[in-house]
C-alpha positions, 0 to 999 in steps of 0.5 A, a space after each residue: 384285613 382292615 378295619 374302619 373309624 369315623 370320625 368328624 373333623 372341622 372342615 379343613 382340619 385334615 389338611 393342615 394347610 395354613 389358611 386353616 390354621 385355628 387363629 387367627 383365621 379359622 378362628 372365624 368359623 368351624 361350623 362346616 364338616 366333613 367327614 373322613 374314614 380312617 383305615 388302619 392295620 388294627 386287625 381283623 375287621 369286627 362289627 365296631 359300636 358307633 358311639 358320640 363323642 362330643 367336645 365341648 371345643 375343639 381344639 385342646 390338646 387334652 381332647 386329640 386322644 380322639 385324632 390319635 386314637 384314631 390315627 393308630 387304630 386304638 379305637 378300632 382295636 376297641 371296637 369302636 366307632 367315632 362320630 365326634 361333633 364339637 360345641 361351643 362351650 360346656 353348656 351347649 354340651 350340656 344340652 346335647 346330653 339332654 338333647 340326647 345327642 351324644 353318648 359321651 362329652 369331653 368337658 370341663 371339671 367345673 360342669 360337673 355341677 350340671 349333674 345336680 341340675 338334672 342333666 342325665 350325665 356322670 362323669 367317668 373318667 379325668 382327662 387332665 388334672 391341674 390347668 397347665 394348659 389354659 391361659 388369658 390372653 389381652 390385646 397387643 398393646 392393652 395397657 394390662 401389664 400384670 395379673 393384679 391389672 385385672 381387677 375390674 376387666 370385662 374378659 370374655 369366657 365360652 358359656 356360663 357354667 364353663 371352665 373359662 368362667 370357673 378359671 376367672 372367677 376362681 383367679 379372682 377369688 385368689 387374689 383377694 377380689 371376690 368372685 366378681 372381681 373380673 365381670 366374665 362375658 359369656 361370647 360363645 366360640 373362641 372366633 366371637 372373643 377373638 374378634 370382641 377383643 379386636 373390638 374393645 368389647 373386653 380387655 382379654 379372654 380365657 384360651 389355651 396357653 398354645 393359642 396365646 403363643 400363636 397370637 403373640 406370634 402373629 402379634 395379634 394377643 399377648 399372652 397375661 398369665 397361665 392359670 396352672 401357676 395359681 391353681 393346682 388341685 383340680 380336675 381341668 377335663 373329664 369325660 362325660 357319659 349319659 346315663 342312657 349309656 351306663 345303663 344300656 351299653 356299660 360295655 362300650 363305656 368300659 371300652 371307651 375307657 380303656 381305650 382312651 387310656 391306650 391312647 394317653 400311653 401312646 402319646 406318652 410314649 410317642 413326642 414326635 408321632 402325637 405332635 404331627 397328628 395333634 397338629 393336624 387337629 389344632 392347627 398350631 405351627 410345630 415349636 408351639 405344638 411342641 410347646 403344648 405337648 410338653 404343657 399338657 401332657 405332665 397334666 393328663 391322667 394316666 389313669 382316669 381317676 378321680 381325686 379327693 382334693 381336686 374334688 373337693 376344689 371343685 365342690 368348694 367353687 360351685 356356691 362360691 362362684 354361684 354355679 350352684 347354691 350349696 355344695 353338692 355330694 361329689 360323689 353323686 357327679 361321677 363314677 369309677 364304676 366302669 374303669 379298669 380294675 
């Protein structure tokens, strides 16, 4: 017997063929879908919960667990169901829990704090830990050298409230600055940064490291610095879910959960196999898929726990970088309530 998952990919994103490489090409678009129906050997087929699983970009590494998942047949090992659309940054994912267009959110750390703005969300589980896996990017030729050349430079972030945002102000507050010693410019998707760096509309912008060695590779970016060698305790990503959800079906949060945590000791486990089925994801040539797996993977929780200090970073940040007034109590954002015991 055969078992089923959907699941939404950019369209393109099943070929990897090279006209959809991420950057710089299909950097330009990704708002057309299709849809594709993953057959597996998981077993014998059960009625699968169809659930939504919304990223808040699209393609990290840290966020393929959905693709490999799928791939293997773990999700439908869980019984579980994918229906996974992708936005342009946290706020816009922070919309669609309000919207109450998605059961589950993979995010950022720092967007945690809309919790206390009154979105109907917690989160569950950590993704990844400290941000080995996010770079900024300048222009070929930008006469920024060094990271102490970034005072004062306009870089373009994703949204307000986002991880892009958190990693500048944060980076500038580190090196003697303040928070507003790099103006952030909220652009949208990576495809409107891209091309305002192209422009001189900002002197860099916030992207995975992985996507900076593509740009360096095709002569198109050079890749400044990358924020893990600044910043260690942290939680970069963490999954979200709606209190509709932990409420009315813990069973499928639980599932999810402890699905996810198959799929991270699969690619743990498994270079080779992660980095072909990543790549079909992020588009990404194999020397820098390669590169990324062994950038990211010493940062994803094995887990998904929460920890006291990385919390407390995060908790620090919000009044300081402006994304909330005071200090909330962290233990109001999130949850452990429905990971394996």
């Amino acid at each position: 017997m055969i078992a089923s998952t959907l699941l939404i990919f950019p369209l393109g994103s099943l070929t990897g063929s090279k006209k959809n490489a991420p950057l710089p090409s299909a950097i330009r678009s990704g708002r057309r879908w299709v849809s594709a129906h993953g057959v597996t050997d998981a077993g014998p087929a059960t009625a699968a919960n169809k659930i939504r699983v919304g990223k808040s970009v699209t393609q990290p590494l840290a966020f393929a667990p959905i693709e490999v998942g799928l791939a293997k047949g773990i999700w439908a090992k869980h019984q579980l169901e994918l229906e996974v659309p992708i936005f342009a940054g946290d706020a816009k994912l922070q919309q669609a829990f309000v919207a109450n267009s998605v059961d589950f959110g993979l995010g950022s750390g720092p967007a945690m704090g809309f919790v206390v703005k009154g979105v109907p969300a917690k989160a569950v589980g950590v993704i990844a830990n400290q941000p080995l896996s996010m770079g900024l990017v300048v222009g070929p030729s930008s006469a920024i050298r060094t990271p102490s050349d970034l005072k004062g430079a306009r870089i373009g972030i994703s949204t307000e409230g986002s991880l892009t945002q958190w990693l500048a102000r944060e980076f500038s507050r580190q090196m003697g600055w303040g928070s507003d010693g790099i103006k952030a410019v909220a652009l949208g998707a990576i495809s409107a940064q891209f091309a305002a760096l192209k422009r001189n509309q900002v002197d860099g912008f916030i992207i995975s490291s992985s996507q900076g060695y593509l740009l360096e590779k095709q002569k198109e970016g050079r890749l400044l610095l990358a924020f893990g060698n600044y910043i260690k305790d942290f939680h970069t990503h963490v999954i979200f879910a709606t209190a509709d959800m932990m409420q009315k079906r813990p069973d499928q949060v639980r599932r999810f959960l402890a699905g996810w945590i198959d799929v991270i000791a699969f690619m743990a486990a498994n270079k080779e196999e992660t980095v072909r089925i990543a790549r079909q994801v992020t588009g990404l040539d194999e020397d820098i898929e390669r590169r990324e797996y062994d950038e990211v993977m010493p940062m994803m929780s094995r887990d998904l726990r929460f920890n006291a200090k990385a919390l407390d970073v995060i908790g620090d940040s919000f009044p300081e970088l402006e994304i909330l007034p005071k200090k909330p109590d962290m233990a109001t954002l999130f949850t452990e309530e429905f990971l394996p015991k």
